[in-house]
C-alpha positions in Angstrom: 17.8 -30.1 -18.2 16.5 -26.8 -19.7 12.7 -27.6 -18.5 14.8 -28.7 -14.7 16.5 -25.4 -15.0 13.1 -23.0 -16.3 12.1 -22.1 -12.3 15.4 -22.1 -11.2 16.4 -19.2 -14.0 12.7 -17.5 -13.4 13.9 -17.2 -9.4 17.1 -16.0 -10.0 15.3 -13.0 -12.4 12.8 -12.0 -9.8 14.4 -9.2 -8.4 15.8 -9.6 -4.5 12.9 -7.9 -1.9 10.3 -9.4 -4.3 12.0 -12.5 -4.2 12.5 -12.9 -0.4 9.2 -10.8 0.6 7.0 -13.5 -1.8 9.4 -17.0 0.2 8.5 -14.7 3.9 4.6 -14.7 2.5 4.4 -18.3 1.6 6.5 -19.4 4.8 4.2 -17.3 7.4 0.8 -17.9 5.9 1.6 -21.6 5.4 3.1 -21.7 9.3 -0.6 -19.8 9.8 -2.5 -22.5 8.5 -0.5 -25.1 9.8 -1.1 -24.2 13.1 -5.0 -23.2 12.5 -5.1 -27.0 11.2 -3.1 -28.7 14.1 -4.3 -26.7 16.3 -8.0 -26.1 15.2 -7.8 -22.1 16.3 -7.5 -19.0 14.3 -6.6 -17.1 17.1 -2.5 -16.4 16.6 -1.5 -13.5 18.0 2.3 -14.3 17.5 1.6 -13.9 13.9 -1.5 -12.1 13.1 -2.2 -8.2 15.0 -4.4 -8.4 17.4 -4.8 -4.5 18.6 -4.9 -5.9 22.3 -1.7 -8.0 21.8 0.4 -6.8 19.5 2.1 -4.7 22.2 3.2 -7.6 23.9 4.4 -8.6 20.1 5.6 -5.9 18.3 7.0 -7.8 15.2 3.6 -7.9 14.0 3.2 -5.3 12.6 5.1 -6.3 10.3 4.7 -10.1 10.6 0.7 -9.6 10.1 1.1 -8.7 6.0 2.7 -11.9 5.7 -0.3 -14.0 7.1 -3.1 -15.2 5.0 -5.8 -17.0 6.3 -7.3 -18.4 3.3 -6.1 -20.3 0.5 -8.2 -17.7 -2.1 -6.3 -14.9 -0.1 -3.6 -16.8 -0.6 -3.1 -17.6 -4.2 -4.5 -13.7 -4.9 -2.0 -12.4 -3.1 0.7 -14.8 -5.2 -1.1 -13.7 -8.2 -0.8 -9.7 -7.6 1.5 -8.7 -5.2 4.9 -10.2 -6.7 4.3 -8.9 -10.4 3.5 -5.3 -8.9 6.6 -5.8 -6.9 9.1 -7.0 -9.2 7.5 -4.1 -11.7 8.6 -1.3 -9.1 11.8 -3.0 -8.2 12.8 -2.8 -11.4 11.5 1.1 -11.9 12.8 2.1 -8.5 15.6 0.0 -7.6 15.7 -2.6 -4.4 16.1 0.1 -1.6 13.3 2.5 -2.5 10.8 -0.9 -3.1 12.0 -2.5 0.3 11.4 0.9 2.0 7.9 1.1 0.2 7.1 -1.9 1.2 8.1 -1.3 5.2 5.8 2.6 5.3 2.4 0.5 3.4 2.5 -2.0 5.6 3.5 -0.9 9.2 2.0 2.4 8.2 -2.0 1.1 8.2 -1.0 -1.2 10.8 -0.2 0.9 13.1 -3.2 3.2 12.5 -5.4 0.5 12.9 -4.1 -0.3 16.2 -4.6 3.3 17.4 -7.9 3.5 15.9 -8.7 0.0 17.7 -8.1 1.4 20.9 -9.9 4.3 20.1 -12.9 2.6 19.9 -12.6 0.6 22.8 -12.3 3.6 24.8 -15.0 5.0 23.5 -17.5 2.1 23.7 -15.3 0.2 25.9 -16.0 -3.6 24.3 -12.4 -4.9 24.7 -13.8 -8.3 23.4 -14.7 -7.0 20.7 -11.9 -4.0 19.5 -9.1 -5.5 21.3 -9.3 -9.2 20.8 -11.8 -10.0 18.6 -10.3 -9.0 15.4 -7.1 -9.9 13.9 -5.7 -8.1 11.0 -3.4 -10.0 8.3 -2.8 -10.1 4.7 -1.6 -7.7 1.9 -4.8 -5.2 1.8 -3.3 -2.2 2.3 -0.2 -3.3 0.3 -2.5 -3.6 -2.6 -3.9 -0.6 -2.5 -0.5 0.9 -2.3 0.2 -0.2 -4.9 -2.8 0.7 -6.8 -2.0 4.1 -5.4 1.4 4.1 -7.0 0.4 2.9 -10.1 -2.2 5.7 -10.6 1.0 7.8 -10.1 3.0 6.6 -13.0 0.0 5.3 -15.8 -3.1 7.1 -14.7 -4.8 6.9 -18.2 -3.6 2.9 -18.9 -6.8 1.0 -19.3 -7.1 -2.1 -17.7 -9.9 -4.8 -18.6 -11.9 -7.0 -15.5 -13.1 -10.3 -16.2 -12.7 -9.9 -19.6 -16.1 -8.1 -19.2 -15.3 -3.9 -19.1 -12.7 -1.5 -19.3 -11.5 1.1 -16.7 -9.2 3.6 -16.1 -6.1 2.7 -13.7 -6.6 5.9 -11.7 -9.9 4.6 -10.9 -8.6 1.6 -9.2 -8.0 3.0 -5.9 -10.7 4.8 -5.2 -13.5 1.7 -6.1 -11.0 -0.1 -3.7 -11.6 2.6 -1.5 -15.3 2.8 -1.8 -15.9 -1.1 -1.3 -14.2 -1.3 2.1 -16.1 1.7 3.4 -19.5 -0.1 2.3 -18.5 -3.0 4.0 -16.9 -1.2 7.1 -20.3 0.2 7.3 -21.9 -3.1 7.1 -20.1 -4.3 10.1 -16.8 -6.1 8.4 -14.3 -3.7 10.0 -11.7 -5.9 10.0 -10.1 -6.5 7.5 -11.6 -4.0 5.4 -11.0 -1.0 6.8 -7.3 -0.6 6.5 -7.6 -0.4 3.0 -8.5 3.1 3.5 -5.6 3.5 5.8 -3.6 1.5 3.1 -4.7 4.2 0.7 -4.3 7.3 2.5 -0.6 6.1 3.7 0.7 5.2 0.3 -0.5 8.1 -0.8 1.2 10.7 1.7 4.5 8.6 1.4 4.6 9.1 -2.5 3.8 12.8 -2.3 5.6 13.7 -0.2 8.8 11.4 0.9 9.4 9.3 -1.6 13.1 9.6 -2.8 13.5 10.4 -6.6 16.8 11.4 -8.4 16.4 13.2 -11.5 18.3 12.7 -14.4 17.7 15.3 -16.4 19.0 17.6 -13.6 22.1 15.9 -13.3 21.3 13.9 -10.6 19.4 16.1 -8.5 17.5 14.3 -5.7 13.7 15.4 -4.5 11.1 13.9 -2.7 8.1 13.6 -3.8 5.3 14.0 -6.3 3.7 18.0 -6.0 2.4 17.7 -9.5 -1.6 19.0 -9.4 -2.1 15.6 -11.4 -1.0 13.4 -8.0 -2.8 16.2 -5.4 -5.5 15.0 -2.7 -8.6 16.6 -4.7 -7.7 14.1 -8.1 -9.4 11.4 -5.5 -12.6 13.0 -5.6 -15.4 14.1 -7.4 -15.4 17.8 -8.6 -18.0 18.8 -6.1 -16.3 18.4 -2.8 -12.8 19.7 -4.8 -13.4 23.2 -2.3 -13.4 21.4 0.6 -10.9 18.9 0.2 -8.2 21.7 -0.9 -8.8 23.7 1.7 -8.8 21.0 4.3 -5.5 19.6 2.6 -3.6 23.2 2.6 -4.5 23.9 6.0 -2.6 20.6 7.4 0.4 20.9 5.2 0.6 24.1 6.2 0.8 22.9 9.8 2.9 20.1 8.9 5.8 21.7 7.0 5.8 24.8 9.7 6.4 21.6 12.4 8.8 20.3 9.5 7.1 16.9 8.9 7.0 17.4 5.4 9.4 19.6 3.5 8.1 22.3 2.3 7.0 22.5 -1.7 10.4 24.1 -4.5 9.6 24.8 -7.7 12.0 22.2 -8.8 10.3 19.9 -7.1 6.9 20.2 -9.0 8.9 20.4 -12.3 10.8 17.3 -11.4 7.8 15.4 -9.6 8.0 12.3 -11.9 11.0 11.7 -12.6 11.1 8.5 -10.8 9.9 6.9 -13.8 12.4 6.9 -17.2 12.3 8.6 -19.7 9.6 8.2 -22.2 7.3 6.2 -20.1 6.7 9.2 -17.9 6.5 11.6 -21.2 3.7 9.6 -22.4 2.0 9.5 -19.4 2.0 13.0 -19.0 0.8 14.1 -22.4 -2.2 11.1 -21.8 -2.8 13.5 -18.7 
């Protein structure tokens, strides 16, 4: 009875949008490969976004995260994205993961579509930028969340393969760098919306990303302003100049057109309190 009952208790414990977001993944990748099987094509617009199509099928971009096309995509995506998931639920609470979620994937998705068709009219192969590549999978979702962990536990030290050691806040960025080498190589899709994955987790959590601080009494601000969490920490020291004054220029623009809101003292001094307690305090004085 107890060993009968063991997944039915680990189920119940998985937080809900993990829970139901990993049973839509399994259902819509397995429904992917079912038809790629019974069917013997990969082309499934319904499902997958095609840049060409997906305007005649909206729910995909959403639908398109859910879909993976391989069965090693498949069981890393079970591997990764549920823990990450359930460990943010938990920190954030179910409405804050679930609208997380939503922004990292429909975000790159819908940059990907525009830059698609960007593309096409440039160069104008719609065989090629409209219909010949269909984005799926959890990519961008991934580096979101590599992207929020850098946030919380820059200095943790994670070990690959057993084999070497490296910084979390590192993460992103050699995520980063290996989809522009192969974007360059000719592998747009999929690789490319990692970038977009990237650069849209990161704007979400600077800037919109509802927090309520404790220590205030319950004070509510959005964001992370912290220096620590600004667009120069992704890059190297020598294009720091550059970066900053590229950055400052377009939130200047942005907060005068009132996309962002504009930076408070408060909300630099309270930029992490999204995470309790002493976890953030350590993480800070590792900073």
């Amino acid at each position: 009875m107890a060993v009968l009952s063991t997944p039915f208790h680990y189920l119940t414990s998985v937080p809900p949008v993990t829970r139901y977001f990993t049973l839509a993944t399994i259902a819509l990748s397995s429904l992917y490969l079912w038809i790629w099987w019974s069917a013997e094509t990969t082309y499934i617009p319904y499902l997958t976004l095609v840049p060409g199509s997906s305007l005649f099928y909206p729910w995909t971009f959403v639908s398109s995260a859910l879909v993976e096309a391989s069965l090693w995509e498949f069981a890393f995506t079970l591997i990764v994205i549920p823990a990450s998931s359930r460990y943010f639920e938990r920190l954030w609470g179910s409405l804050e993961i679930l609208k997380f979620i939503l922004v990292c994937v429909t975000g790159p998705n819908l940059i990907v579509f525009a830059f698609n068709w960007i593309e096409y009219a440039a160069i104008g192969d719609a065989d090629l930028f409209l219909y010949g590549m269909q984005y799926h999978g959890q990519m961008a979702l991934f580096t979101s969340f590599l992207v929020a962990f850098t946030q919380i536990i820059p200095e943790h030290q994670v070990q690959i393969f057993g084999l070497f050691r490296v910084r979390v806040k590192r993460l992103p960025m050699v995520y980063v760098t290996f989809s522009t080498i192969m974007t360059l190589l000719g592998f747009q899709c999929p690789y490319i919306i990692i970038q977009f994955g990237w650069f849209v987790s990161w704007i979400y959590l600077r800037f919109y990303k509802r927090n309520v601080t404790d220590t205030l009494g319950g004070v509510v601000t959005y964001g992370d302003r912290s220096e620590t969490f600004a667009l120069t920490s992704w890059f190297p020291p020598l294009l720091h100049t550059p970066v900053s004054a590229l950055a400052n220029t377009v939130y200047k623009v942005a907060t005068r057109l009132r996309l962002v809101p504009s930076s408070f003292p408060q909300d630099i001094e309270a930029g992490y309190s999204q995470v309790p307690g002493g976890a953030r305090a350590e993480a800070e004085r590792r900073r």
